[in-house]
mmCIF file as Biopython writes it, N, C-alpha, C and O atoms, coordinates in Angstrom:
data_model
#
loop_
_atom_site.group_PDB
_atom_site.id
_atom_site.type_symbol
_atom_site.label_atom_id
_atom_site.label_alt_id
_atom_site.label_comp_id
_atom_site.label_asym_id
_atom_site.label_entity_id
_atom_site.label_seq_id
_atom_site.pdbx_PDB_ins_code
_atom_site.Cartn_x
_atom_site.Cartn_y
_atom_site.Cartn_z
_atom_site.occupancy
_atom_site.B_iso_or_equiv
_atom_site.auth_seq_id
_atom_site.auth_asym_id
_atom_site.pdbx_PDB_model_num
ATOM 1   N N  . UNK A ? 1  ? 55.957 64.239 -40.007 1.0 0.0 1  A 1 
ATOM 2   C CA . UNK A ? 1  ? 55.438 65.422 -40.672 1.0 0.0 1  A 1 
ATOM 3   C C  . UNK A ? 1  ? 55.500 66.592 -39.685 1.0 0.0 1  A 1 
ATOM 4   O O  . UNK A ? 1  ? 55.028 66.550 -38.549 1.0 0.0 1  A 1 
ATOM 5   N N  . UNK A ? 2  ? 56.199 67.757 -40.289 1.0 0.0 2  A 1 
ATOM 6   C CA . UNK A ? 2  ? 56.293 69.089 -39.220 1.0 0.0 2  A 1 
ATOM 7   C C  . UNK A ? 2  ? 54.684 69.947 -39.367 1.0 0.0 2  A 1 
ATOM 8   O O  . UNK A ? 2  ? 53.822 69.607 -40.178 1.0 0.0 2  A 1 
ATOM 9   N N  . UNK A ? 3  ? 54.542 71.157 -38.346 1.0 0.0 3  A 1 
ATOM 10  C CA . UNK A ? 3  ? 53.764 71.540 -38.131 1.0 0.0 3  A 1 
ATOM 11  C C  . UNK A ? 3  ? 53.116 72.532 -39.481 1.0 0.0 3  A 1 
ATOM 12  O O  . UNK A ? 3  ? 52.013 73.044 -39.669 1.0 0.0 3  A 1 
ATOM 13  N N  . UNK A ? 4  ? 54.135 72.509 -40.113 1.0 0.0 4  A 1 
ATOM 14  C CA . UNK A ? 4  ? 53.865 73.547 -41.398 1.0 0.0 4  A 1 
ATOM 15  C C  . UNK A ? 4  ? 52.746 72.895 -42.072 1.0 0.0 4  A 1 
ATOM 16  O O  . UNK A ? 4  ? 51.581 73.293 -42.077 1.0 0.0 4  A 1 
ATOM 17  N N  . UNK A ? 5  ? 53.357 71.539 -42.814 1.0 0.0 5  A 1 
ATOM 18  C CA . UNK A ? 5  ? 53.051 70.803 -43.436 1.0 0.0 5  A 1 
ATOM 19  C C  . UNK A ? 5  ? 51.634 70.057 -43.288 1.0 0.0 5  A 1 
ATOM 20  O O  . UNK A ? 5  ? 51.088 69.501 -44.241 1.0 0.0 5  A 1 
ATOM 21  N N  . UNK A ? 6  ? 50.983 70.117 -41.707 1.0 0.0 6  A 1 
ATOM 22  C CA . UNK A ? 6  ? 49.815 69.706 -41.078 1.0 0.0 6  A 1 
ATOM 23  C C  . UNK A ? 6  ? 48.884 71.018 -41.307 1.0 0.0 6  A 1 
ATOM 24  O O  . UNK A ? 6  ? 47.693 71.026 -41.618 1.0 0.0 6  A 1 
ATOM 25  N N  . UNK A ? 7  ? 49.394 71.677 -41.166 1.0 0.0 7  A 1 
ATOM 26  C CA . UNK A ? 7  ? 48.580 73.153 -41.419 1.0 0.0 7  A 1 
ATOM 27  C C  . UNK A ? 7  ? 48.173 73.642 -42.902 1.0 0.0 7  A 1 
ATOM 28  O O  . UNK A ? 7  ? 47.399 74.559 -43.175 1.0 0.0 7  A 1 
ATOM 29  N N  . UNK A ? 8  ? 48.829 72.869 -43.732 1.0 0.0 8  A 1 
ATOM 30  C CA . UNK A ? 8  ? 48.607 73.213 -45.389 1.0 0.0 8  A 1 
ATOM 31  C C  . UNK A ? 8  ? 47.309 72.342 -45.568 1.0 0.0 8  A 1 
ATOM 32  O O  . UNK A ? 8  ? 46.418 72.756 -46.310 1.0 0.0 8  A 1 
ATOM 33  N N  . UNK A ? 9  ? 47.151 70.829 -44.729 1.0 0.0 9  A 1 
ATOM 34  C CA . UNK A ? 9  ? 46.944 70.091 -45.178 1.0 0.0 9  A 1 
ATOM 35  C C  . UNK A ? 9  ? 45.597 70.513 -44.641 1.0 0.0 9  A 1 
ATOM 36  O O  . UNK A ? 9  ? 44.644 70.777 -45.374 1.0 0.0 9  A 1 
ATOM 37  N N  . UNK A ? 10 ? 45.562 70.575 -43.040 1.0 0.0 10 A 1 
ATOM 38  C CA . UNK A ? 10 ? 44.194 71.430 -42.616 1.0 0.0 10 A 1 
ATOM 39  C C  . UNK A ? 10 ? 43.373 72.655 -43.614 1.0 0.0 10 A 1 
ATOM 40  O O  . UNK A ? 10 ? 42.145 72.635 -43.695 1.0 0.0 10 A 1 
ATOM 41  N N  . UNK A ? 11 ? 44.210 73.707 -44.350 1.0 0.0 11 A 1 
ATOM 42  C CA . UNK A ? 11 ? 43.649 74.770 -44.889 1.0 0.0 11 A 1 
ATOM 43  C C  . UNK A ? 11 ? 43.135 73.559 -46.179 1.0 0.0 11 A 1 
ATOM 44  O O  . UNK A ? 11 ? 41.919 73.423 -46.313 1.0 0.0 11 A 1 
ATOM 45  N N  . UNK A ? 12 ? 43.717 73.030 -46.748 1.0 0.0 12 A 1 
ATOM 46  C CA . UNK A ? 12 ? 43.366 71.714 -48.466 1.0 0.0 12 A 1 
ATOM 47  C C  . UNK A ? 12 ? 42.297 71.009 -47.317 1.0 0.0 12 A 1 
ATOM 48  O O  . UNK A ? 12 ? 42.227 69.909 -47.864 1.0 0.0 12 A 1 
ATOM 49  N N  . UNK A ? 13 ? 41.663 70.913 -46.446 1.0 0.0 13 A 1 
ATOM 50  C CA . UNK A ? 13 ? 40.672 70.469 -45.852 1.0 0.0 13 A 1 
ATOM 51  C C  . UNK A ? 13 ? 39.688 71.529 -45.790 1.0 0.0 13 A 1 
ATOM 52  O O  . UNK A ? 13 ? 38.593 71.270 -46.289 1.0 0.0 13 A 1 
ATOM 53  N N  . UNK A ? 14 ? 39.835 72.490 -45.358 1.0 0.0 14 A 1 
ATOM 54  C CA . UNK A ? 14 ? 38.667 73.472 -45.304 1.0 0.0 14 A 1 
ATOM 55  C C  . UNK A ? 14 ? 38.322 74.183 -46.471 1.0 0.0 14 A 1 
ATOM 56  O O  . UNK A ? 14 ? 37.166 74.595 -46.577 1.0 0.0 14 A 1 
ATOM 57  N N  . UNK A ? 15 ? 39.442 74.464 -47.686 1.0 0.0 15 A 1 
ATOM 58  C CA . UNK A ? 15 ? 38.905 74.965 -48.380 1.0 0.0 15 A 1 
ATOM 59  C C  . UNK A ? 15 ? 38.166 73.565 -49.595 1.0 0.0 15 A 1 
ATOM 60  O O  . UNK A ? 15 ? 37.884 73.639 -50.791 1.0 0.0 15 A 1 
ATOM 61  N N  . UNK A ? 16 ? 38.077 72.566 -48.747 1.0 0.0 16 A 1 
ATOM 62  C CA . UNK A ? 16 ? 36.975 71.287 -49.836 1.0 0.0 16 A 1 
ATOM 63  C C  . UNK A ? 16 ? 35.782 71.843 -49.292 1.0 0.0 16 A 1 
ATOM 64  O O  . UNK A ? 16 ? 34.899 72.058 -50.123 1.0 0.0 16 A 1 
ATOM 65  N N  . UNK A ? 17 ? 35.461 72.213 -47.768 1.0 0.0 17 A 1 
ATOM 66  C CA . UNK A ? 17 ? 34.556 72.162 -47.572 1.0 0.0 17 A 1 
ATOM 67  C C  . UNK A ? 17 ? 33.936 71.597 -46.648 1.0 0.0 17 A 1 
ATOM 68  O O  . UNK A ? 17 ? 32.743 71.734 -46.378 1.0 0.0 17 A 1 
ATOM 69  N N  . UNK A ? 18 ? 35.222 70.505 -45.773 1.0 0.0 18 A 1 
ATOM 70  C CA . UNK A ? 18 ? 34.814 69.719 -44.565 1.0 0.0 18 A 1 
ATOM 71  C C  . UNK A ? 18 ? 34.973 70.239 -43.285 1.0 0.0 18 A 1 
ATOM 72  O O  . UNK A ? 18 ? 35.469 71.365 -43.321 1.0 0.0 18 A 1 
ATOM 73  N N  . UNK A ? 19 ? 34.782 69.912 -42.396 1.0 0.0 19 A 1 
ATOM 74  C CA . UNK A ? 19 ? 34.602 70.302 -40.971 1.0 0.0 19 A 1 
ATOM 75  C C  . UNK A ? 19 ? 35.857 70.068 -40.065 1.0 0.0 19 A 1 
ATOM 76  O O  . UNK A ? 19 ? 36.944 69.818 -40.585 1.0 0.0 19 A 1 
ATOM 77  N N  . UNK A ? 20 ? 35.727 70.138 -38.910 1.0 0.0 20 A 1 
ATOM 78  C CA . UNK A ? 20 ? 37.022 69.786 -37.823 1.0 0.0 20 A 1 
ATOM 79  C C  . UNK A ? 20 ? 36.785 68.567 -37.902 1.0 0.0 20 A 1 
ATOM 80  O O  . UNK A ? 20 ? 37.418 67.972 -38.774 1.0 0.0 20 A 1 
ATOM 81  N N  . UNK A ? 21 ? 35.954 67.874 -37.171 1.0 0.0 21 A 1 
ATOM 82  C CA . UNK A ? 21 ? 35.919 66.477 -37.223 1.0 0.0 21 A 1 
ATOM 83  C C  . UNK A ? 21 ? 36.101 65.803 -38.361 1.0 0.0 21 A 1 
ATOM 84  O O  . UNK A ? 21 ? 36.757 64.793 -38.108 1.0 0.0 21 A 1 
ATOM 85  N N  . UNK A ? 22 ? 35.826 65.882 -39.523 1.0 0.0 22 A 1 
ATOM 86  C CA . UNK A ? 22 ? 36.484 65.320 -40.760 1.0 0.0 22 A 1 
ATOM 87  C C  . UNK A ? 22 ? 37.802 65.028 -40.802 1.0 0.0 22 A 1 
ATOM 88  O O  . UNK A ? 22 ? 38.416 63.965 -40.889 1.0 0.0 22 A 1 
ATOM 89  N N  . UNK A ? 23 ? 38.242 66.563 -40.699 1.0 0.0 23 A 1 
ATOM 90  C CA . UNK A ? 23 ? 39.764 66.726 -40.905 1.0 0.0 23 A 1 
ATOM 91  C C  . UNK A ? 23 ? 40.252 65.899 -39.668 1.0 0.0 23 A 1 
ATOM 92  O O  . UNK A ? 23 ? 41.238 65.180 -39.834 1.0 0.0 23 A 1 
ATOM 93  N N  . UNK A ? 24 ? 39.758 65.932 -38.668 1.0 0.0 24 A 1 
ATOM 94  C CA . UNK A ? 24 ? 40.666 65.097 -37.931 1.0 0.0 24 A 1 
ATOM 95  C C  . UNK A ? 24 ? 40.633 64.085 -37.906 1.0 0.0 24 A 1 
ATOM 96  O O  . UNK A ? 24 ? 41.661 63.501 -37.563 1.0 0.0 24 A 1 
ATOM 97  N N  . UNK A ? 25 ? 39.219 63.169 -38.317 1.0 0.0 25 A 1 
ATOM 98  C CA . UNK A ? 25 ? 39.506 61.894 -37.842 1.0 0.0 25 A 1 
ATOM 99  C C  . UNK A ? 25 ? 40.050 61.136 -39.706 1.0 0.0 25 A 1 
ATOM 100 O O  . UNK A ? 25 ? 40.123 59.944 -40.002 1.0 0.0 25 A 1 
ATOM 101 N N  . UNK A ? 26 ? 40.272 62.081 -40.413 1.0 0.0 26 A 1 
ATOM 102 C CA . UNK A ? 26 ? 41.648 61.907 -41.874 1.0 0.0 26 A 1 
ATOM 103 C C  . UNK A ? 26 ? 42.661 61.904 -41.215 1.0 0.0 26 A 1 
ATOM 104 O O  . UNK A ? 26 ? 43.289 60.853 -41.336 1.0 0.0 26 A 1 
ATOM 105 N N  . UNK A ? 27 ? 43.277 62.918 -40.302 1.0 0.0 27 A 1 
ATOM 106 C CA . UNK A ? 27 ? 44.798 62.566 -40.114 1.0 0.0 27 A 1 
ATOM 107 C C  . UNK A ? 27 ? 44.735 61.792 -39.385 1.0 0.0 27 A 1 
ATOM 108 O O  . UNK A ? 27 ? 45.788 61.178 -39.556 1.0 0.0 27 A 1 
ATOM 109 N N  . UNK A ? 28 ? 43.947 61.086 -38.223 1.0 0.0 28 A 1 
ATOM 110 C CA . UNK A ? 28 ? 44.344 59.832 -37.375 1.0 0.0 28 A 1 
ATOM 111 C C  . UNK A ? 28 ? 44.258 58.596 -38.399 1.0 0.0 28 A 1 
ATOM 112 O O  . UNK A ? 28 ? 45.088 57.719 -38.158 1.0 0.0 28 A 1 
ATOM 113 N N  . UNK A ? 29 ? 43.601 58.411 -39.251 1.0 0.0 29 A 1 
ATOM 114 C CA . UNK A ? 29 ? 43.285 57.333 -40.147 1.0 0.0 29 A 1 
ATOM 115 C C  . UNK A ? 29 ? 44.663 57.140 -40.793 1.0 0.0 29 A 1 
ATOM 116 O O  . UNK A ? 29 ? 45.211 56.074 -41.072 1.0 0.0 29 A 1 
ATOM 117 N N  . UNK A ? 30 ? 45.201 58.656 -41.011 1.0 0.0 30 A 1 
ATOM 118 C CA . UNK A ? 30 ? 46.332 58.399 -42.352 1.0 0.0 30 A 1 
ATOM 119 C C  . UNK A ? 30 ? 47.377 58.664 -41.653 1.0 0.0 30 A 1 
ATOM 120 O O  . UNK A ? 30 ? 48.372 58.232 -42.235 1.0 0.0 30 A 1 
ATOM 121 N N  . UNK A ? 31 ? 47.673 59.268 -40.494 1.0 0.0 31 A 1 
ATOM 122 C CA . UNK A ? 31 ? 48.947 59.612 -39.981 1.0 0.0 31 A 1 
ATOM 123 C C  . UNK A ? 31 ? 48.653 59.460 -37.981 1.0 0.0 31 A 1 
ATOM 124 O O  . UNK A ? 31 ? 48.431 60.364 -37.175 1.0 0.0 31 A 1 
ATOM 125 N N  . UNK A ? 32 ? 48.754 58.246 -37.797 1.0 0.0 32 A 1 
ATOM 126 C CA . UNK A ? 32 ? 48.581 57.721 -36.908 1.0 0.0 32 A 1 
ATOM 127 C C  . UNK A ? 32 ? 49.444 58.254 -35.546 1.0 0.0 32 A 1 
ATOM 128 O O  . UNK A ? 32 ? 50.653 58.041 -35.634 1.0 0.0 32 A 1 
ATOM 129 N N  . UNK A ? 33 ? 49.121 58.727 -34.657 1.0 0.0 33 A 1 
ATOM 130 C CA . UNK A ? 33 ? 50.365 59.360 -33.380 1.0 0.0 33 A 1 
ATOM 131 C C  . UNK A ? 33 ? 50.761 60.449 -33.530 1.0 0.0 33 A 1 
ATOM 132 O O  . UNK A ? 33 ? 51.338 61.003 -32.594 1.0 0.0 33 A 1 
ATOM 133 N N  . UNK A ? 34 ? 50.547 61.202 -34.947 1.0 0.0 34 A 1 
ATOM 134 C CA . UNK A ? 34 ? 51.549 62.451 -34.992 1.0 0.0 34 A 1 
ATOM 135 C C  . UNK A ? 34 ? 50.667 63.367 -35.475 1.0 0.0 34 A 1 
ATOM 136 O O  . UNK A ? 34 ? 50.940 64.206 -36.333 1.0 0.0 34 A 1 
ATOM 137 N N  . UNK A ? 35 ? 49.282 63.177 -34.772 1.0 0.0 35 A 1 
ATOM 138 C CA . UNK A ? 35 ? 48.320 64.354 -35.726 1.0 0.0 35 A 1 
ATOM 139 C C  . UNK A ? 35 ? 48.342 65.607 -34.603 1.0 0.0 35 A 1 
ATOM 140 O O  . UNK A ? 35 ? 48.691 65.581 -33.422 1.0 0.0 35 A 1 
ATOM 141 N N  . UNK A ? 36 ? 47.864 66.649 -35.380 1.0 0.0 36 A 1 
ATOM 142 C CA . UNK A ? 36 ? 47.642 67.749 -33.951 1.0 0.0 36 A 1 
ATOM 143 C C  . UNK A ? 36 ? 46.438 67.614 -33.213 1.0 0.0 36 A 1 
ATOM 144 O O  . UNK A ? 36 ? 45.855 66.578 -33.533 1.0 0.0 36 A 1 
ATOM 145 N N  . UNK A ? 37 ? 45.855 68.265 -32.356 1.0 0.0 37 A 1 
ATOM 146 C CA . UNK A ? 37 ? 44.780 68.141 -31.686 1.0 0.0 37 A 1 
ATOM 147 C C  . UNK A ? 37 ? 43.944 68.699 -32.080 1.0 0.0 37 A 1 
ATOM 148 O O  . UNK A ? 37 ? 44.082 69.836 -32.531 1.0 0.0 37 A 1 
ATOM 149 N N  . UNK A ? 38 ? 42.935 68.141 -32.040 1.0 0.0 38 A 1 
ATOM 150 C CA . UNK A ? 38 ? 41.598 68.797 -32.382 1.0 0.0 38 A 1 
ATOM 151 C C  . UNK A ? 38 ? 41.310 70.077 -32.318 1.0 0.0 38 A 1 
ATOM 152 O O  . UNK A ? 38 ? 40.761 70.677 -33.242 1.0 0.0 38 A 1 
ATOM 153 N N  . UNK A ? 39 ? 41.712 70.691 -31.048 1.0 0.0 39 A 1 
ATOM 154 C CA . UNK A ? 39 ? 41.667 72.322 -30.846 1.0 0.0 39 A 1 
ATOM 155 C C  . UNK A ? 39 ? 42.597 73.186 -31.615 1.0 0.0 39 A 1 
ATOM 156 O O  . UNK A ? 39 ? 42.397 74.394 -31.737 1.0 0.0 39 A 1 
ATOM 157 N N  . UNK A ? 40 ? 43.838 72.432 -32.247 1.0 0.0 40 A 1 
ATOM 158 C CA . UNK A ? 40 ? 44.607 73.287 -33.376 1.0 0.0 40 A 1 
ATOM 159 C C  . UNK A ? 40 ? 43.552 73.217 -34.460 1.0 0.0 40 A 1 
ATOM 160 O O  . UNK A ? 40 ? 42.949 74.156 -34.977 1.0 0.0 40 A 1 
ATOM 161 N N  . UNK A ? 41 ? 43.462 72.093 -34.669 1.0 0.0 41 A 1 
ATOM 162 C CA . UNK A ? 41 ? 42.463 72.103 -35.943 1.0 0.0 41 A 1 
ATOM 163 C C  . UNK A ? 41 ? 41.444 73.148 -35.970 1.0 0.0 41 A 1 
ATOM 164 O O  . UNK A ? 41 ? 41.329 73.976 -36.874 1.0 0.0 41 A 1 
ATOM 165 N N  . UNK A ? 42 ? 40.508 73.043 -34.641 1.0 0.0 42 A 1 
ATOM 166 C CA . UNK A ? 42 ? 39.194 74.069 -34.995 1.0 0.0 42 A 1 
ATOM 167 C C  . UNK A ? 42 ? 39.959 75.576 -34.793 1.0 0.0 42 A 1 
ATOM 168 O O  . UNK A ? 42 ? 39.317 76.584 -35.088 1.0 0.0 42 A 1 
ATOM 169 N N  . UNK A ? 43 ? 41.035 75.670 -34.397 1.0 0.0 43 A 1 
ATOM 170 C CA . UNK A ? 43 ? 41.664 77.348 -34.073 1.0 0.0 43 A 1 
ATOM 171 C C  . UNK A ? 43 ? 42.334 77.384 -35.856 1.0 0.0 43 A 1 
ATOM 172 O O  . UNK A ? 43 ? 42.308 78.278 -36.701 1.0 0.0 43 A 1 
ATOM 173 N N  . UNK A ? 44 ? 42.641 76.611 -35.870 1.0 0.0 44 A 1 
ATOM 174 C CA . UNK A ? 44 ? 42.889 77.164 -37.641 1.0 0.0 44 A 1 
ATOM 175 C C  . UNK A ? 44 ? 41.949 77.531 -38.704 1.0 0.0 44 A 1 
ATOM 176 O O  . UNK A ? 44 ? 41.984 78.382 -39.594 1.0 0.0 44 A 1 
ATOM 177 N N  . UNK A ? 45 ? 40.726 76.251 -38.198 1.0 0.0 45 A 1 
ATOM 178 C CA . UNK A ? 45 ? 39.876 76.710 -38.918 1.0 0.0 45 A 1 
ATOM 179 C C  . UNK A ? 45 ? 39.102 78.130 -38.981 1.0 0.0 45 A 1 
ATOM 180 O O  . UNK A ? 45 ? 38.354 78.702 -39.774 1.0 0.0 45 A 1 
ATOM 181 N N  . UNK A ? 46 ? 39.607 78.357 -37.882 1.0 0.0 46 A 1 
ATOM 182 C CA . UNK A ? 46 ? 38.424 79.592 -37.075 1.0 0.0 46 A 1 
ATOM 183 C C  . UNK A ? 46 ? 39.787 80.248 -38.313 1.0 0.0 46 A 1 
ATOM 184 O O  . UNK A ? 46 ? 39.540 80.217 -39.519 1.0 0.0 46 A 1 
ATOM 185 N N  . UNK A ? 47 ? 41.130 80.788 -37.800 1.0 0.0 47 A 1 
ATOM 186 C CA . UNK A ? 47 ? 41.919 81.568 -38.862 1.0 0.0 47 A 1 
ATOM 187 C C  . UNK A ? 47 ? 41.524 81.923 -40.194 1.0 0.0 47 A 1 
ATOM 188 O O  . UNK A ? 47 ? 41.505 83.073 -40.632 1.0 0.0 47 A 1 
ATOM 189 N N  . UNK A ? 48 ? 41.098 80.509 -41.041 1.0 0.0 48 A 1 
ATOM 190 C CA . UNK A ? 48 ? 41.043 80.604 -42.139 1.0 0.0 48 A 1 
ATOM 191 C C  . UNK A ? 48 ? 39.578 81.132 -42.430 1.0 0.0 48 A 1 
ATOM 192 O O  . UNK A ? 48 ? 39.474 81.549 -43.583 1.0 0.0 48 A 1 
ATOM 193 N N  . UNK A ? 49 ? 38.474 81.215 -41.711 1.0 0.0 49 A 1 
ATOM 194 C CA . UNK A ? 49 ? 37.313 81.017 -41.863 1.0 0.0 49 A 1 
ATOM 195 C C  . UNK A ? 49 ? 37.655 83.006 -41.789 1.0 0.0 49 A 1 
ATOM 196 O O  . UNK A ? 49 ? 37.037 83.683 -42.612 1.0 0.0 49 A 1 
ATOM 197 N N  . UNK A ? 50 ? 38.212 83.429 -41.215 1.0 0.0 50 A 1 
ATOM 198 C CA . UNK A ? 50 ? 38.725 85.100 -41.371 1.0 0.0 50 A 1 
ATOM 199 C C  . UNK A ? 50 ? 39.575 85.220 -42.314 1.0 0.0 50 A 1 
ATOM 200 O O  . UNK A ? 50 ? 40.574 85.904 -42.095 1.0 0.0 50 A 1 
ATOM 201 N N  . UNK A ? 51 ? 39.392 84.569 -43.634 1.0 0.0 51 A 1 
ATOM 202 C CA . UNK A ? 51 ? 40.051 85.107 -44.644 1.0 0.0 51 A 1 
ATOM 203 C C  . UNK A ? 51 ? 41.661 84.677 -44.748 1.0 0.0 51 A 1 
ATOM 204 O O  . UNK A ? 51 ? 42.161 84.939 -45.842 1.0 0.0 51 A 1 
ATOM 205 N N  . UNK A ? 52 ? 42.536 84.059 -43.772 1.0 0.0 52 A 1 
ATOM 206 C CA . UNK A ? 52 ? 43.825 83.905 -43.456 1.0 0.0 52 A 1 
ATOM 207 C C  . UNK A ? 52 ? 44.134 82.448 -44.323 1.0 0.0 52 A 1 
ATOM 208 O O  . UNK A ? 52 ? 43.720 81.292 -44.243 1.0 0.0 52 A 1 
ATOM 209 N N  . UNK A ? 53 ? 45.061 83.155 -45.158 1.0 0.0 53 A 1 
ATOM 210 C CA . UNK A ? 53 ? 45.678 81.368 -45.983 1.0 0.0 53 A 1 
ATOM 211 C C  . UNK A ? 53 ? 46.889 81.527 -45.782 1.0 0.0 53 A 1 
ATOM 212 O O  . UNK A ? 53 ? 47.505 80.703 -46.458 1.0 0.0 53 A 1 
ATOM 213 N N  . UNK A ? 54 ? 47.647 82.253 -45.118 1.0 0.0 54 A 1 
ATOM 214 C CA . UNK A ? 54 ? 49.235 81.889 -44.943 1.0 0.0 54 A 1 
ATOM 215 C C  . UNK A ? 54 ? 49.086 81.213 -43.838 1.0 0.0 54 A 1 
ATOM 216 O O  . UNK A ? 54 ? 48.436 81.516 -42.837 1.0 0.0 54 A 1 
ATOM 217 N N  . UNK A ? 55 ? 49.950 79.936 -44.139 1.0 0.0 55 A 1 
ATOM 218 C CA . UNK A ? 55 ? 49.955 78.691 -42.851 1.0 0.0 55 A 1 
ATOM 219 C C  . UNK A ? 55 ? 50.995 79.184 -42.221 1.0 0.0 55 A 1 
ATOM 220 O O  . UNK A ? 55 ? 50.652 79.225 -41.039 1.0 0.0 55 A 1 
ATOM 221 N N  . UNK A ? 56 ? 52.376 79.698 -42.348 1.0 0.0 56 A 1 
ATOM 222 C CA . UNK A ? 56 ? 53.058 80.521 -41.693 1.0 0.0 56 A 1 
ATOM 223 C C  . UNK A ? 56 ? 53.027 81.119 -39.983 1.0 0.0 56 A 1 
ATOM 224 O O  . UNK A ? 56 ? 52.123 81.942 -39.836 1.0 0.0 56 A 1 
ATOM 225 N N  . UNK A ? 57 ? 53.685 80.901 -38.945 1.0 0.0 57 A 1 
ATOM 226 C CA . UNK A ? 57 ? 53.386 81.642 -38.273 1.0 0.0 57 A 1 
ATOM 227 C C  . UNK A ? 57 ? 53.041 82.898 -38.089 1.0 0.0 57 A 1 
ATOM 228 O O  . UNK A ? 57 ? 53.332 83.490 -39.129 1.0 0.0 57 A 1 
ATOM 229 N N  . UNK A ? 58 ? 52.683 83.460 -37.499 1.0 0.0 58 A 1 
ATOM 230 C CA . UNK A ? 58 ? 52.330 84.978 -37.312 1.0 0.0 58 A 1 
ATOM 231 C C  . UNK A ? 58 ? 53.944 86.122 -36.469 1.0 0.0 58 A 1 
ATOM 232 O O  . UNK A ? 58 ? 54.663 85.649 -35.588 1.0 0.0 58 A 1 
ATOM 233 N N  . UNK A ? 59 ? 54.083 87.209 -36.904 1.0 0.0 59 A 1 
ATOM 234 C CA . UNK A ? 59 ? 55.320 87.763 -35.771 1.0 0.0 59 A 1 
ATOM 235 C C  . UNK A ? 59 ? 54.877 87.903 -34.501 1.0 0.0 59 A 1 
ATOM 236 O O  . UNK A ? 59 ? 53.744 88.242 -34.160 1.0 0.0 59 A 1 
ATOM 237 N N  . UNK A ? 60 ? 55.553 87.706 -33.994 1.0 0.0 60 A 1 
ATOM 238 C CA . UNK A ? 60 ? 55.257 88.046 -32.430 1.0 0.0 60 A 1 
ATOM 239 C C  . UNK A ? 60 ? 56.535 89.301 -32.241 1.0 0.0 60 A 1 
ATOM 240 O O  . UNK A ? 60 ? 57.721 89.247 -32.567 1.0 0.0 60 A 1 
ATOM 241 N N  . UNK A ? 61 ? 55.835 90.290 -31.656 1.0 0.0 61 A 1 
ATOM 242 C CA . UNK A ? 61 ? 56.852 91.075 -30.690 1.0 0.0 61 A 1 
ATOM 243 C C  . UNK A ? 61 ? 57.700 90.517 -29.760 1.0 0.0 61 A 1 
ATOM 244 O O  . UNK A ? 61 ? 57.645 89.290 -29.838 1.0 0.0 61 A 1 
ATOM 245 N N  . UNK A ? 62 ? 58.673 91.011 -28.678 1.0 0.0 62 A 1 
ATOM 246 C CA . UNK A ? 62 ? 59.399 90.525 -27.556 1.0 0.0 62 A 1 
ATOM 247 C C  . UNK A ? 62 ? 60.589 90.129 -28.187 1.0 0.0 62 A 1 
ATOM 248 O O  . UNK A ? 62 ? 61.002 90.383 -29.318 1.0 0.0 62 A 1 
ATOM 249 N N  . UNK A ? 63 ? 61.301 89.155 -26.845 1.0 0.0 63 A 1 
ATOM 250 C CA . UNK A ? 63 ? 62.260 89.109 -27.004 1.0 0.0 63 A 1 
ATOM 251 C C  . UNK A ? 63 ? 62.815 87.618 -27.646 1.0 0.0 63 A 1 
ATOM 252 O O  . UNK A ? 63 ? 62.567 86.471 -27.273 1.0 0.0 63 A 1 
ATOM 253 N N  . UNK A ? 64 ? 63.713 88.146 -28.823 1.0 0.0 64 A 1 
ATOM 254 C CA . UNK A ? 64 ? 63.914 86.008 -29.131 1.0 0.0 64 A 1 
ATOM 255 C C  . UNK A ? 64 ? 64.272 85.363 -28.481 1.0 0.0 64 A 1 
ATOM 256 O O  . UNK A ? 64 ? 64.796 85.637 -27.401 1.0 0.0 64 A 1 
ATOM 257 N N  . UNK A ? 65 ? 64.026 83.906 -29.126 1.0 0.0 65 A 1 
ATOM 258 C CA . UNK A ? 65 ? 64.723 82.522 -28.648 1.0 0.0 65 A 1 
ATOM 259 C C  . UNK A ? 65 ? 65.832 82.535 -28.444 1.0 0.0 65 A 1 
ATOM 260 O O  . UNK A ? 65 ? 66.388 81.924 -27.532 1.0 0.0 65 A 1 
ATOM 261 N N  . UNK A ? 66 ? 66.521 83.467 -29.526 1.0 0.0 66 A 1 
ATOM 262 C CA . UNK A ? 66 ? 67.925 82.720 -29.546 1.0 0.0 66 A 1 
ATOM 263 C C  . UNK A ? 66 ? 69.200 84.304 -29.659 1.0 0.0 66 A 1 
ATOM 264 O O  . UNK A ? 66 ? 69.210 84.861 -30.757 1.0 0.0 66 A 1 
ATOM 265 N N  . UNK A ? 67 ? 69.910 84.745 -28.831 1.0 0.0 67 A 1 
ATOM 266 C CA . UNK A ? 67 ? 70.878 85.511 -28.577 1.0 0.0 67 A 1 
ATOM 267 C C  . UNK A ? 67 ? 71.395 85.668 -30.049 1.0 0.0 67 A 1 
ATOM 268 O O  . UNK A ? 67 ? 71.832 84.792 -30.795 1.0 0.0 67 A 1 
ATOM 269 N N  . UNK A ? 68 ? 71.194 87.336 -30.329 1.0 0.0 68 A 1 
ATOM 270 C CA . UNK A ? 68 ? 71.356 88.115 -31.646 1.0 0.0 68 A 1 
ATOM 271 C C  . UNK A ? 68 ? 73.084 88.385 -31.406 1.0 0.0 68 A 1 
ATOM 272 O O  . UNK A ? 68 ? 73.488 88.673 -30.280 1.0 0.0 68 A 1 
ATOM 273 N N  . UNK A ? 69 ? 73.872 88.282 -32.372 1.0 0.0 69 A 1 
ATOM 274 C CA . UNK A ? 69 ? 75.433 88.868 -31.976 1.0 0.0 69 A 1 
ATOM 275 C C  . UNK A ? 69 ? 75.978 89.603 -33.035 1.0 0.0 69 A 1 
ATOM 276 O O  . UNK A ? 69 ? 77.098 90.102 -32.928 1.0 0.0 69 A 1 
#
């Protein structure tokens, strides 16, 4: 499972109503080795708890990854 997809699943967690620790110890139960860390979890939550539901990254300024031609 990619990072998008963990992040939808975190926001369908907070907006039930459960906590960080909920949500996390659901994805170790159900998705064993490949969960994020606890501190993504409570930093998303903190996101969403400011109104934010696009799971989406955010833009960043600077310079890209990858050589424009």
């Amino acid at each position: 499972m990619d990072q998008k997809q963990f992040r939808v699943l975190i926001l369908r967690y907070f907006l039930m109503g459960k906590n960080t620790t909920q949500a996390k110890q659901w994805f170790e139960n159900c998705y064993k080795g490949t969960t994020p860390t606890k501190t993504i979890v409570k930093w998303w939550f903190v996101d969403f708890k400011r109104d934010r539901r696009a799971t989406d990254d955010a833009e960043r300024s600077g310079r890209p990854n990858e050589t424009l031609r």
